[in-house]
py3Dmol code that shows the C-alpha trace and the ligand (Angstrom):
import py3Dmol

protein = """\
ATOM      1  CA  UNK A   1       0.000   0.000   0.000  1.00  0.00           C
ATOM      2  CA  UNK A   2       1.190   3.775  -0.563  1.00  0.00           C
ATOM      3  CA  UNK A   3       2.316   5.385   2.366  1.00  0.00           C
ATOM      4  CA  UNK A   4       2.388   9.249   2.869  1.00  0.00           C
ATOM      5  CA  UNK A   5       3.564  10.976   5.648  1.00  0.00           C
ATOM      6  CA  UNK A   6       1.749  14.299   6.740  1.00  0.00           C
ATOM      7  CA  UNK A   7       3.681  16.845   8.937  1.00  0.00           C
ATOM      8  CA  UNK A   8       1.161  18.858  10.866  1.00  0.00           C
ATOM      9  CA  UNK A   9       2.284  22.570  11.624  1.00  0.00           C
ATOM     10  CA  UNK A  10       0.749  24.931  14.092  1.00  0.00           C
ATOM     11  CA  UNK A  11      -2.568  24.428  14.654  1.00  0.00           C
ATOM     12  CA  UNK A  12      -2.859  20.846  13.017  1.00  0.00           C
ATOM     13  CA  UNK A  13      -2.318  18.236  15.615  1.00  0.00           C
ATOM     14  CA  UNK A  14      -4.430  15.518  13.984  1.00  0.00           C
ATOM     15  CA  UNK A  15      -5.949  14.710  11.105  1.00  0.00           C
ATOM     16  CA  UNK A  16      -9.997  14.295  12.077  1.00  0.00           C
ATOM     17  CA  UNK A  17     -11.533  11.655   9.399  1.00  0.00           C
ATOM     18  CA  UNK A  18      -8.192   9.634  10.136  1.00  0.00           C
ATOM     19  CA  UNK A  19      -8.695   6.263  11.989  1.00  0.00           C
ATOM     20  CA  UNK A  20      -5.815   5.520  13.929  1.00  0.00           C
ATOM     21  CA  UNK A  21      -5.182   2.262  14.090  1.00  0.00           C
ATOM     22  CA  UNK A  22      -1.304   1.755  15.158  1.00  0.00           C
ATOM     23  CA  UNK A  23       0.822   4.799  17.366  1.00  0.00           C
ATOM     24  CA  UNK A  24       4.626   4.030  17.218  1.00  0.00           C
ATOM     25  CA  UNK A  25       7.202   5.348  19.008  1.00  0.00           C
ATOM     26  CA  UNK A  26      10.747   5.391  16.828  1.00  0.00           C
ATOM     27  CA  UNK A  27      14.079   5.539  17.749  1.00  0.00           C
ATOM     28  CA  UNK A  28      16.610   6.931  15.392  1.00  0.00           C
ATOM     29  CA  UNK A  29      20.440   7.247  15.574  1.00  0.00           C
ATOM     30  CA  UNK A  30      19.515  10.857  15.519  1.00  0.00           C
ATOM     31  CA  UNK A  31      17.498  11.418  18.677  1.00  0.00           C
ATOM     32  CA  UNK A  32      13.605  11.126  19.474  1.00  0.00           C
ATOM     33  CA  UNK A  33      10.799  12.553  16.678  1.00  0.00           C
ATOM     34  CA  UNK A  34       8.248  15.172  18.098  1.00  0.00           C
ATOM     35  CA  UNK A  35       6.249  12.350  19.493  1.00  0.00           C
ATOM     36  CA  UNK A  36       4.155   9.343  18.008  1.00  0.00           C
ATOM     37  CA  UNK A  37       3.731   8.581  14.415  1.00  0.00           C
ATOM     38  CA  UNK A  38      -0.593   8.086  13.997  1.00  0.00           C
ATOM     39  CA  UNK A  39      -0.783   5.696  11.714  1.00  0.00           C
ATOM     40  CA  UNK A  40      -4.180   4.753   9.946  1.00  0.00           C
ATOM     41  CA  UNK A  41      -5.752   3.911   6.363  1.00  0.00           C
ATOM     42  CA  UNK A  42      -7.922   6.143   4.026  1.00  0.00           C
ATOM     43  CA  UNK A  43      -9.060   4.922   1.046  1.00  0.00           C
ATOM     44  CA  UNK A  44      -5.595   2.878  -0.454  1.00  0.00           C
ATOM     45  CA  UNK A  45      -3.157   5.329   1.217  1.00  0.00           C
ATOM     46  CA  UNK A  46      -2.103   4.588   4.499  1.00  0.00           C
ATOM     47  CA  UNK A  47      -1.476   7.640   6.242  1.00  0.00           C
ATOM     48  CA  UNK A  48       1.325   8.309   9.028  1.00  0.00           C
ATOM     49  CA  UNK A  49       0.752  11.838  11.129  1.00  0.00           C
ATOM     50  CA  UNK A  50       3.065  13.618  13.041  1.00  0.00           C
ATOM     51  CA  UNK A  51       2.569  16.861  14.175  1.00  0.00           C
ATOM     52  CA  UNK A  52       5.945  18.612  14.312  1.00  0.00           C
ATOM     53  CA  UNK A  53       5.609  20.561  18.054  1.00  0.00           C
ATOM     54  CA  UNK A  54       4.368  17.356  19.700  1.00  0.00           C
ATOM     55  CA  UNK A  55       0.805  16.458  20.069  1.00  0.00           C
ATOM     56  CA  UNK A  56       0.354  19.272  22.763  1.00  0.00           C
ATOM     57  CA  UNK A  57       2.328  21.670  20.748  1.00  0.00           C
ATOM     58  CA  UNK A  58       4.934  21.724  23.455  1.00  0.00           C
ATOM     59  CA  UNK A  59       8.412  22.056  20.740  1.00  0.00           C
ATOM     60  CA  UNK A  60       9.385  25.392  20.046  1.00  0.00           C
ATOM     61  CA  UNK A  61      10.648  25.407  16.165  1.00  0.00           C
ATOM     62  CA  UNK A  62      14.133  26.066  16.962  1.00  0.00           C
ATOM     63  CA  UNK A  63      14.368  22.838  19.119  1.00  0.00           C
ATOM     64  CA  UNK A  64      12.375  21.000  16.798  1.00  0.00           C
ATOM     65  CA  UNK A  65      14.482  17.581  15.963  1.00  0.00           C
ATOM     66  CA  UNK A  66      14.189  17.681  12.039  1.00  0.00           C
ATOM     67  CA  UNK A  67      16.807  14.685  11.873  1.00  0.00           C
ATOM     68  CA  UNK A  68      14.896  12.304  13.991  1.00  0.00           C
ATOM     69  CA  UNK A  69      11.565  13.056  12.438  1.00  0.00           C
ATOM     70  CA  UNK A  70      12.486  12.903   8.680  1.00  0.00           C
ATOM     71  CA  UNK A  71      14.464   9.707   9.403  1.00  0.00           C
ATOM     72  CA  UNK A  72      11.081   7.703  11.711  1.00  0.00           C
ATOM     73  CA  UNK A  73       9.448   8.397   8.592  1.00  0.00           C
ATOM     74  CA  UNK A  74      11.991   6.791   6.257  1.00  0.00           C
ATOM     75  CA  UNK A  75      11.972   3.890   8.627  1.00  0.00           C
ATOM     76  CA  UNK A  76       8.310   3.411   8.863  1.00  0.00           C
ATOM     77  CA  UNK A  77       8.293   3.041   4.899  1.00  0.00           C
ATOM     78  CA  UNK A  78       7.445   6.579   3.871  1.00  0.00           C
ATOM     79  CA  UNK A  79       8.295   7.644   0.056  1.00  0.00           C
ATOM     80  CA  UNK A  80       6.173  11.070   0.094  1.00  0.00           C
ATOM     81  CA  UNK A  81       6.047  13.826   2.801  1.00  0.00           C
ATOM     82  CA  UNK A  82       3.359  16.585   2.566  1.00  0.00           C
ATOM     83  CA  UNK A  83       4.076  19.370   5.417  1.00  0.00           C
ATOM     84  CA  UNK A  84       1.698  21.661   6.449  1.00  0.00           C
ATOM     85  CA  UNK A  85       2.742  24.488   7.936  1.00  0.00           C
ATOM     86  CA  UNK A  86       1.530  28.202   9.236  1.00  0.00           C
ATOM     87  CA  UNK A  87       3.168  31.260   7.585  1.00  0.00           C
ATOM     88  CA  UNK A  88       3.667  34.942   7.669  1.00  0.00           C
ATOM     89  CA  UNK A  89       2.376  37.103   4.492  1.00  0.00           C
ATOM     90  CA  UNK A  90       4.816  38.893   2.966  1.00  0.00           C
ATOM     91  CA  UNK A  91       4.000  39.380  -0.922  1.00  0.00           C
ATOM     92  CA  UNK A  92       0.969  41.286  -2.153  1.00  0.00           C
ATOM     93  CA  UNK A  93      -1.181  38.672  -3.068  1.00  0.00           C
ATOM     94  CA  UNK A  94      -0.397  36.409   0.355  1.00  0.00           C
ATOM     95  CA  UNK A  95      -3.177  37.443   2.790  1.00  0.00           C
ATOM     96  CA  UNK A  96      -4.575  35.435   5.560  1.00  0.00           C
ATOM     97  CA  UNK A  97      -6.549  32.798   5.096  1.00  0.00           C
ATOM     98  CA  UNK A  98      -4.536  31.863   1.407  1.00  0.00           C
ATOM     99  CA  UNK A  99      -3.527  28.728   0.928  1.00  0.00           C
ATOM    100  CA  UNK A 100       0.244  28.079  -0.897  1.00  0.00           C
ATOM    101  CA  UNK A 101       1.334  25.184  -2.798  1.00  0.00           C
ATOM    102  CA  UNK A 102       5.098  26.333  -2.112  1.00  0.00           C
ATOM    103  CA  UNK A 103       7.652  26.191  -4.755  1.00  0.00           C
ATOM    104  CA  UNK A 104      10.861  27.561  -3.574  1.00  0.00           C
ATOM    105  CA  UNK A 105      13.353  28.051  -0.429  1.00  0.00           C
ATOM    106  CA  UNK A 106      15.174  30.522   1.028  1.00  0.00           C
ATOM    107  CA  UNK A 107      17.359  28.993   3.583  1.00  0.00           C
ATOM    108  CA  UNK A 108      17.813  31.782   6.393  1.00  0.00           C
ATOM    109  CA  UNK A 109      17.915  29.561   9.547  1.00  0.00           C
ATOM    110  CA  UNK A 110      20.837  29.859  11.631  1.00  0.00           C
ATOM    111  CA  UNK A 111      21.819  27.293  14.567  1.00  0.00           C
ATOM    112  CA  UNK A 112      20.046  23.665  12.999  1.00  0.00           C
ATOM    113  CA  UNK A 113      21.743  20.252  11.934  1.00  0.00           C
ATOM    114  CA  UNK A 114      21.271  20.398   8.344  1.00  0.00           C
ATOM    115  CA  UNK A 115      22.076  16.845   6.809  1.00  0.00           C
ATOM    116  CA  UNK A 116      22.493  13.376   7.702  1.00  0.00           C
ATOM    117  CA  UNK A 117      25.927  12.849   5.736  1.00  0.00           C
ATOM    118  CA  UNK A 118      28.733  14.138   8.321  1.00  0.00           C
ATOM    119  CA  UNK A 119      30.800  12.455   6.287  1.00  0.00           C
ATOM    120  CA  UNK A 120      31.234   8.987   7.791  1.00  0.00           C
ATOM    121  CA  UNK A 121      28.918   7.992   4.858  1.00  0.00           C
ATOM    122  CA  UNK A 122      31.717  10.052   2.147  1.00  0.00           C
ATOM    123  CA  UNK A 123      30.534  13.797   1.106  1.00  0.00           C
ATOM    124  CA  UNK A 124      27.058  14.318  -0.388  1.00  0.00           C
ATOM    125  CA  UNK A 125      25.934  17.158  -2.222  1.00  0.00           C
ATOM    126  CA  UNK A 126      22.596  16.848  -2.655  1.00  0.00           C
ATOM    127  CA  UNK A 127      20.617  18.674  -5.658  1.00  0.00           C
ATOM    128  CA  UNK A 128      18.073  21.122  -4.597  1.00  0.00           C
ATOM    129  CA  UNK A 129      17.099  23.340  -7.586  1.00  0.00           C
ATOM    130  CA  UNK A 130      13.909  22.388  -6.771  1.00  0.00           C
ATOM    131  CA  UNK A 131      13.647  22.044  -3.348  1.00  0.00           C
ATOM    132  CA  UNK A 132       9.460  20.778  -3.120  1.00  0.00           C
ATOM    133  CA  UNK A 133       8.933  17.427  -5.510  1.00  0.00           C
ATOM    134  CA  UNK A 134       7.472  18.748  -8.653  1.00  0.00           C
ATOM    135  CA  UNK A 135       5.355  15.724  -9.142  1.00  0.00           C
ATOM    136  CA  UNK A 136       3.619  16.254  -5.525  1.00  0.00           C
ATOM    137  CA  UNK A 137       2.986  19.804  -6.651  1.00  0.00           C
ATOM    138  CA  UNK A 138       0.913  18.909  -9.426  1.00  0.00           C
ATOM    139  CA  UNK A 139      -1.049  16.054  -7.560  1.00  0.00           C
ATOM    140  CA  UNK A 140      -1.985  18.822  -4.545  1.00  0.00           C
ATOM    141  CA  UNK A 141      -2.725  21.281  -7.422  1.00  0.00           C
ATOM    142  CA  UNK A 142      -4.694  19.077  -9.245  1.00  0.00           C
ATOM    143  CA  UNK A 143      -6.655  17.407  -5.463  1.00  0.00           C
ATOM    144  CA  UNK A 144      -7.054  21.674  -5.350  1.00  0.00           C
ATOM    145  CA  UNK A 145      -9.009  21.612  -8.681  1.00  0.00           C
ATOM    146  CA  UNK A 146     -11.420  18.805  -7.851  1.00  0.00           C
ATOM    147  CA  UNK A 147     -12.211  19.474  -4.314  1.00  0.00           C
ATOM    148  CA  UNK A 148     -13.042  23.300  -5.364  1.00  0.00           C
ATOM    149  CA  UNK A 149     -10.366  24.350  -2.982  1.00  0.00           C
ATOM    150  CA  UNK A 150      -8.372  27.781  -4.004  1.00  0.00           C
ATOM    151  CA  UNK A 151      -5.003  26.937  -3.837  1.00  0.00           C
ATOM    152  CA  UNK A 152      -1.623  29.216  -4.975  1.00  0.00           C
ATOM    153  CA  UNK A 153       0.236  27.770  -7.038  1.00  0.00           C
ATOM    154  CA  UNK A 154       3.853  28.367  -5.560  1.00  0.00           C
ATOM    155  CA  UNK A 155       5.743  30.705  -3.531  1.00  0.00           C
ATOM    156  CA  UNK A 156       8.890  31.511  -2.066  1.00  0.00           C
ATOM    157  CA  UNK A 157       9.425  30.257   1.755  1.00  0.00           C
ATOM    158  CA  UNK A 158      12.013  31.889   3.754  1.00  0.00           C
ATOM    159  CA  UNK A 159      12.237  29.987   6.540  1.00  0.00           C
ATOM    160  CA  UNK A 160      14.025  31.982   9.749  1.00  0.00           C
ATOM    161  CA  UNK A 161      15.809  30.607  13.073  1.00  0.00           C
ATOM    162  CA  UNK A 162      12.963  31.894  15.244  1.00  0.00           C
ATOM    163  CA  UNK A 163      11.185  31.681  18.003  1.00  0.00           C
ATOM    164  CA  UNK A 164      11.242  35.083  17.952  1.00  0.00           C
ATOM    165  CA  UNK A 165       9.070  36.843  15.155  1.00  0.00           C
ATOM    166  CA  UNK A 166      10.552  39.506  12.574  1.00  0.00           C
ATOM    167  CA  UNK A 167      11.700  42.459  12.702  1.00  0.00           C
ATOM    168  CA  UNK A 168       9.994  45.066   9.810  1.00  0.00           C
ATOM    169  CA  UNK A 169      13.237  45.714   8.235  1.00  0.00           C
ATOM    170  CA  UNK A 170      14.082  41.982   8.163  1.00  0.00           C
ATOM    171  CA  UNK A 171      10.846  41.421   6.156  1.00  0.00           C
ATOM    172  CA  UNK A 172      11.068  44.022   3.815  1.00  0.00           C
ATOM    173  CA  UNK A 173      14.813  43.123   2.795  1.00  0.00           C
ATOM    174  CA  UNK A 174      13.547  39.434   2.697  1.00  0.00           C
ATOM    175  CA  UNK A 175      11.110  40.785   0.608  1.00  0.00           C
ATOM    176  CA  UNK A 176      13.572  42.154  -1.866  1.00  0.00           C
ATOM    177  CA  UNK A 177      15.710  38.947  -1.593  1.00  0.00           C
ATOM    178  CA  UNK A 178      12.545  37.025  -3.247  1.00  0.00           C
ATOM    179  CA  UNK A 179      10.430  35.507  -0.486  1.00  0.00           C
ATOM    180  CA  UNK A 180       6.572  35.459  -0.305  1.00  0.00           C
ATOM    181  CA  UNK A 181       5.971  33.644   2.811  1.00  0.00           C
ATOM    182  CA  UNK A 182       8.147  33.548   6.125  1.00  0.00           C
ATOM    183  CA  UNK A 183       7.800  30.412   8.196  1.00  0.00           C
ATOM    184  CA  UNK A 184      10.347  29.024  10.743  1.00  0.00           C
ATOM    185  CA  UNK A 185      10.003  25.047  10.102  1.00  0.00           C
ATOM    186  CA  UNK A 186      10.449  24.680   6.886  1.00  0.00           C
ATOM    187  CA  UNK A 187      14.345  24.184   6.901  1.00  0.00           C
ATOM    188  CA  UNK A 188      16.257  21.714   7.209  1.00  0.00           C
ATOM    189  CA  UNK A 189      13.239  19.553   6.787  1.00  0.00           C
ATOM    190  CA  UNK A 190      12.796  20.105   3.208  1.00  0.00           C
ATOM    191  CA  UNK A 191      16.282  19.250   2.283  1.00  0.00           C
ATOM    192  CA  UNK A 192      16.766  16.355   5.122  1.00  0.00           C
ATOM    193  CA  UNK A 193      13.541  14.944   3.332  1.00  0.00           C
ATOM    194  CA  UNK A 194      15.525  14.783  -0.100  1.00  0.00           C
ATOM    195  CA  UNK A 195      18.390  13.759   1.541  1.00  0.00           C
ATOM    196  CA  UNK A 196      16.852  10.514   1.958  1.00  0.00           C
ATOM    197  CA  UNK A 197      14.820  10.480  -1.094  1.00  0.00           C
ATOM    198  CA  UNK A 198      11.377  11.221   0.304  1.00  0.00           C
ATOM    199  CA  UNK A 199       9.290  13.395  -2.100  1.00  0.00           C
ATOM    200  CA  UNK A 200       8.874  16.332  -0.037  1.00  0.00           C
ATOM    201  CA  UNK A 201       5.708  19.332  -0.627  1.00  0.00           C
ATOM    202  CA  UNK A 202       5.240  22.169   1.390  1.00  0.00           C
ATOM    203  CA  UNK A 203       1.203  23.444   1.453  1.00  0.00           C
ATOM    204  CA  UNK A 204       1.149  26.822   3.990  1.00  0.00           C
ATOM    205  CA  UNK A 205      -1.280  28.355   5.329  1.00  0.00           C
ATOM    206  CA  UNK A 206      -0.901  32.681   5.208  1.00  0.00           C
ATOM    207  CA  UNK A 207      -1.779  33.117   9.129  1.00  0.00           C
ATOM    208  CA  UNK A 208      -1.073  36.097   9.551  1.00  0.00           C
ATOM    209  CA  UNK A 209       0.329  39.406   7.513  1.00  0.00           C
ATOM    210  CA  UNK A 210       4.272  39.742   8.470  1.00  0.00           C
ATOM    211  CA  UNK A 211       5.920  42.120  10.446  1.00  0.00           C
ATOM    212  CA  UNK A 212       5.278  45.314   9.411  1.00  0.00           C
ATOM    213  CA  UNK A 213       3.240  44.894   6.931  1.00  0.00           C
ATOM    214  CA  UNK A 214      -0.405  45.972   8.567  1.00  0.00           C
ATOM    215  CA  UNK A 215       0.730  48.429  11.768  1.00  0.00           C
ATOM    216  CA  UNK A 216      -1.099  45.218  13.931  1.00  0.00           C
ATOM    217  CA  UNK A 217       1.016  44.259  16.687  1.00  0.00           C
ATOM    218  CA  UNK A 218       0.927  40.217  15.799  1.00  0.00           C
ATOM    219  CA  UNK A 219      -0.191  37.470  17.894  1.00  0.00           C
ATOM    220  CA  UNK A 220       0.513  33.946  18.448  1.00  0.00           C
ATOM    221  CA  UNK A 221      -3.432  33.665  18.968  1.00  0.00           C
ATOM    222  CA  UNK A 222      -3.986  35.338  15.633  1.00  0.00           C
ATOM    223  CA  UNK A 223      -2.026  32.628  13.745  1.00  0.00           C
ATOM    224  CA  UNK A 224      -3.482  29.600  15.629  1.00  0.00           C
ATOM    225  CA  UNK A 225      -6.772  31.085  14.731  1.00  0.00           C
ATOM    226  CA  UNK A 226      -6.398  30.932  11.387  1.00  0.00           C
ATOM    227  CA  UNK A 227      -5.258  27.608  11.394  1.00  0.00           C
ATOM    228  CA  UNK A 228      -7.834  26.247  13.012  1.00  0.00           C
ATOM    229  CA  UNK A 229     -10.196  28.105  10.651  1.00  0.00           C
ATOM    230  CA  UNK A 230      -8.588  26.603   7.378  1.00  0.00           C
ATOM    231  CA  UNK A 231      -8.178  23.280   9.012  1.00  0.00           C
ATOM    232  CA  UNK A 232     -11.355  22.003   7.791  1.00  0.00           C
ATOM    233  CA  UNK A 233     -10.240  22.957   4.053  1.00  0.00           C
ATOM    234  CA  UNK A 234      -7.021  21.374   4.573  1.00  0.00           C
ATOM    235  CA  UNK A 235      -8.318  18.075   5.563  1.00  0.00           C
ATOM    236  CA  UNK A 236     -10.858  18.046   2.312  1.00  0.00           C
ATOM    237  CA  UNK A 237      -7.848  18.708   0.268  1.00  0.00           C
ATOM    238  CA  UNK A 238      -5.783  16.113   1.970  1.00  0.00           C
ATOM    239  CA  UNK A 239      -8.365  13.483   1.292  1.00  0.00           C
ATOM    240  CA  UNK A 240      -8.575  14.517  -2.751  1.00  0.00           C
ATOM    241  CA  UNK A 241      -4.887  14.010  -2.428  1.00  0.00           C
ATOM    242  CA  UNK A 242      -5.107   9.990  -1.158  1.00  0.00           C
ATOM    243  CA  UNK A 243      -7.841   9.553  -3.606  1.00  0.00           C
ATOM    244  CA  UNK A 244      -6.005  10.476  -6.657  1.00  0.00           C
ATOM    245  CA  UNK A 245      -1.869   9.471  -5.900  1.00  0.00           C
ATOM    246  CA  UNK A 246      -0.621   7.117  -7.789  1.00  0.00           C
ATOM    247  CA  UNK A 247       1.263   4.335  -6.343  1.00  0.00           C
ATOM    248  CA  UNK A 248       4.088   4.879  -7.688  1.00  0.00           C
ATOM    249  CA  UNK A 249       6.504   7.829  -8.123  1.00  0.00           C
ATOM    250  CA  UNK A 250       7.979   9.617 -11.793  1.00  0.00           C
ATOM    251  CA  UNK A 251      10.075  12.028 -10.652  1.00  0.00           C
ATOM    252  CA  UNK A 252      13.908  12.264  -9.684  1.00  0.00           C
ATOM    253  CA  UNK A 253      13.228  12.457  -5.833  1.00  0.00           C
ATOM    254  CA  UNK A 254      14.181   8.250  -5.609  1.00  0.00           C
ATOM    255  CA  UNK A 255      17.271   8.956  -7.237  1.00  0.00           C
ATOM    256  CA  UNK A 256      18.887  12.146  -5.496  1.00  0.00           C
ATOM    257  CA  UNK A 257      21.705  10.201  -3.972  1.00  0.00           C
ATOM    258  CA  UNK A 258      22.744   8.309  -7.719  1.00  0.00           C
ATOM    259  CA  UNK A 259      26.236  11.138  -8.265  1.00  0.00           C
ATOM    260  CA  UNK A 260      25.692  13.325  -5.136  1.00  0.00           C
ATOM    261  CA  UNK A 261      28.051  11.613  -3.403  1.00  0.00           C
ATOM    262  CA  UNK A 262      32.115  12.178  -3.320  1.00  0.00           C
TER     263      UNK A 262
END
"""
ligand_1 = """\
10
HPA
N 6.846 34.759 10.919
C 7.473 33.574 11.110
N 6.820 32.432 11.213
C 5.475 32.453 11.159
C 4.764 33.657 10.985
C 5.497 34.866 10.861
O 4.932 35.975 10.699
N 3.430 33.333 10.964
C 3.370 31.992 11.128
N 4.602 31.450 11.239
"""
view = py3Dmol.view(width=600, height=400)
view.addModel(protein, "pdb")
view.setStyle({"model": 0}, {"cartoon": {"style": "trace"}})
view.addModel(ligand_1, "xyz")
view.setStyle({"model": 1}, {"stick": {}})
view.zoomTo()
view.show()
């Protein structure tokens, strides 16, 4: 059966229409995931949740352990990743409430263990042009379509060190630099993802405008508000996504490591 892993961000801690049948706790030479991978079945897909802060949302994103959770999935099985995450608004055209199908990276985390390969394995470069599988993109674009759900098809995620939020001059030059959304989990988990061939696709939810872009002081509240709000969208479009993957996968995500490697 296809498996598909689904990292929950703020505001998602569990996937409601999702049976679970099995929890599992995983060890990993890296350290302990967020908590217990939910595993249960919908339609042909069997579905493994984890929600990145712990069920209780209790895991700051800066002491989030990317390593251990991206490598629980690999060894429950897992060839596809979607993550699901909350965002700031930084573009025109990224107000609350939007939903992204992300398409690009900008890497501007600071203090996180960024790959598995420390070299005892030799040196690997992975490629990362494309940072979000391409193939995934077009399958949540396409479960978008179907279910009637407005999606945006890509943006540009910066993703920061956090936990503190931005500063107004740090959005506007990350503005300049590119970015349309400002998050603070996406990275390293995109790139640990690839680094162990797991198709990896970011879908973000615009919670709230960045700093100073509206004069509002912002809120934690105000972003797990909006979560919650879209969370019954997100699950509808999750469920168009199991009912139309295909088993298998066409892209170049299953072959990252074939010449990345010293
Ligand atoms: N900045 C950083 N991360 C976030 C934000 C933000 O404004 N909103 C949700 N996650």
């Amino acid at each position: 059966m296809t498996k598909i892993g689904i990292i929950g961000g703020s505001g998602l801690y569990e996937i409601k229409g999702l049976t679970i049948k099995r929890r599992k706790n995983i060890k990993t030479p890296f350290g302990k995931p967020s908590g217990e991978y939910l595993i249960g079945q919908i339609g042909n897909v069997e579905v493994i949740f984890l929600p990145r802060h712990g069920s209780r949302h209790n895991i700051p994103p800066h002491m989030i352990n990317f390593r251990a959770n991206i490598h629980g999935f690999k060894k429950l099985g897992v060839e596809r990743i979607i993550s699901v995450s909350a965002v700031g608004g930084i573009k025109k055209g990224f107000k609350p409430g939007d939903i992204v199908v992300l398409d690009q990276i900008i890497d501007m985390t600071k203090n996180r263990k960024p790959t598995f390969y420390d070299g005892q394995d030799g040196v690997v470069h992975i490629d990362f042009t494309e940072p979000y599988c391409p193939e995934m993109r077009q399958i949540i674009l396409k479960a978008g379509k179907l279910a009637n759900i407005p999606l945006k098809n890509g943006g540009t995620y910066v993703a920061v060190e956090g936990p503190r939020l931005e500063t107004s001059a740090e959005i506007r030059a990350f503005g300049i630099l590119g970015s349309d959304v400002v998050g603070m989990t996406g990275m390293p988990e995109a790139s640990l993802a690839r680094e162990l061939e797991i198709c990896y696709s970011g879908i973000s939810v615009v919670a709230n405008y960045a700093a100073g872009i509206t004069k509002n002081k912002l809120t934690t509240k105000e972003v797990i508000e909006e979560m919650k709000a879209s969370t019954e969208k997100i699950k509808r479009l999750l469920e168009k996504i199991f009912a139309i993957l295909p088993e298998h996968r066409k892209c170049l995500c299953k072959e990252t490591l074939e010449e990345a490697k010293i």
